[in-house]
C-alpha positions, 0 to 999 in steps of 0.5 A: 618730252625733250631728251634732257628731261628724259636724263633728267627723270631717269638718271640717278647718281648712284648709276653714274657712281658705278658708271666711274668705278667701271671706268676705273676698274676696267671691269665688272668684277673689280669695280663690284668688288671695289664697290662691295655689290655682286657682279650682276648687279653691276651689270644690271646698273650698266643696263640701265646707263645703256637703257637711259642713254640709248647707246652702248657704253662699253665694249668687252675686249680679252683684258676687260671693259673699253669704253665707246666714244660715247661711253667717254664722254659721258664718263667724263660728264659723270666725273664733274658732276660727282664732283660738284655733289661733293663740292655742295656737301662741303658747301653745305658743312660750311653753311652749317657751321654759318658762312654762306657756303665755301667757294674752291679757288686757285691762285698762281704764286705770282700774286701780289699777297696783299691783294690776295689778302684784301679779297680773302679778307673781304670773302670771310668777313661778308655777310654772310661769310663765305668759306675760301679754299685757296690752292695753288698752281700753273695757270695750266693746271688750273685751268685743267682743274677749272674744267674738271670742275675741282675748282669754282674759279681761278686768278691767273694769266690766260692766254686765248690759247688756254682760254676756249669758248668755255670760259669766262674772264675779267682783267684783273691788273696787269704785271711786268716781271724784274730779273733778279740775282743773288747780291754777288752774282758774277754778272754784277761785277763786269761794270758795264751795261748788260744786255740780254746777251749777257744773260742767255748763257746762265742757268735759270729757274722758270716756270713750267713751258707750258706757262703763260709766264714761262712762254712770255719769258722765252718769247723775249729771247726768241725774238732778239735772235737768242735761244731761250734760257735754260731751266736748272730748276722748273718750279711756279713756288716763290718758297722755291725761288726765295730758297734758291736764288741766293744760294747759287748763280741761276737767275730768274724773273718774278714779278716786279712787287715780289722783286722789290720786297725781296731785294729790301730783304737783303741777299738779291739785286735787281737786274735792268731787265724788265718784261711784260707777261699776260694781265692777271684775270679771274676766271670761271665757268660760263656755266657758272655765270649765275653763282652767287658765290662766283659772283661775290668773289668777282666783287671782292677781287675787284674792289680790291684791284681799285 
């Protein structure tokens, strides 16, 4: 018997319940009292966890339980795998009431909606449905959640910095970013062509540093020999951009589809400064490469992208 099998035969999920309490906790007696079972059968489970791994999990220090390298890795094996029987729980709820099953997905706000729509709309109207559950985020913190098994797959712009040799990625389209001010920003009145110069001295909203976009942003002023721009508000919400971009002098660079429709609103004007950011991808798991689910989903978003 290989060693997988031996987890596999062996291994229970309530062990590894109690193994993420212990964890959290940072000892046996918190964690039984967060779990409602004595403290000796805490340490009987973790025993067990010891027994089936073969190595010791923890080590006891004066302030409580410290987990070994060991120990961690599998504490964080442990925390995706509860998280995918959560996920199929909810997937189940959703087959009860007859979709196909519910698919977690994350979205960055820079996305033309009526794409977003198409594939949404394709997803709940398939036969059989498939149940969407939309959040959204920074390409970086969706990939945390990809990894973290939070999510089952994700639209957004990945660097090879943030892609790594676990994921899966398919171009989706690409994007070029406009920038924009309010109507009466005092750049618009000088009556001369602006260079990009003209702009470094401005406060500006952007997203995140540690943004593909936000990095893309930073590198065009790098490289004319400016410092970037500087941040008076860092948010990735277009409610937050909409809100404020009129209201005040900050100038900002959203996506060239977002630009137009809010200029036709009224309140902004479009500055002649255009950008290119990373191709917007969907990404997945490799593990995750025979999901049905993940599957129709790749399906839907490209249909729509044609």
């Amino acid at each position: 018997m290989s060693a997988s099998d031996g987890l596999r035969s062996r291994l229970k999920l309530r062990q590894l319940a109690t193994l993420v309490s212990v964890a959290q906790a940072g000892s046996l007696r918190r964690a039984a009292a967060a779990l409602r079972v004595s403290q000796p059968a805490m340490s009987k489970t973790l025993r067990e966890l010891e027994a089936v791994f073969g190595r010791r999990l923890f080590v006891r220090e004066a302030r409580g339980l410290r987990a070994t390298p060991h120990g961690a890795a599998v504490i964080d094996y442990a925390r995706r795998l509860l998280r995918d029987v959560d996920a199929l729980s909810a997937t189940l709820d959703a087959v009860d009431s007859g979709a196909g099953g519910r698919l977690r997905i994350g979205v960055i706000p820079f996305l033309p909606l009526d794409w977003l729509q198409r594939v949404l709309d394709s997803l709940i109207e398939g036969q059989p449905a498939i149940v969407p559950q939309v959040v959204e985020g920074g390409t970086d913190l969706l990939v945390e959640w990809l990894r973290r098994r939070d999510l089952d797959c994700m639209i957004g712009r990945v660097t090879p910095v943030l892609a790594g040799g676990d994921l899966e990625t398919r171009r989706m389209f690409d994007q070029t970013l406009r920038v924009v001010a309010r109507s009466a920003h005092p750049l618009l009145r000088r009556g001369r062509r602006l260079a990009l110069e003209d702009l470094a001295g401005w406060d500006w909203i952007l997203p995140a540093r540690s943004t593909p976009t936000r990095q893309a942003i930073d590198r065009v002023f790098v490289e004319a020999g400016l410092p970037p721009p500087r941040a008076r508000l860092e948010s990735y919400s277009l409610q937050i951009f909409q809100r404020f971009l009129p209201a005040s002098d900050t100038l900002a660079a959203i996506p060239e589809d977002t630009a137009q429709r809010w200029i036709r609103l009224g309140g902004l004007r479009a500055l002649p400064f255009t950008w290119a950011v990373p191709a917007i991808c969907m990404v997945w798991l490799k593990r995750d490469d025979d999901s049905p689910l993940v599957r129709r989903f790749a399906e839907a978003a490209g249909r729509a992208c044609s």
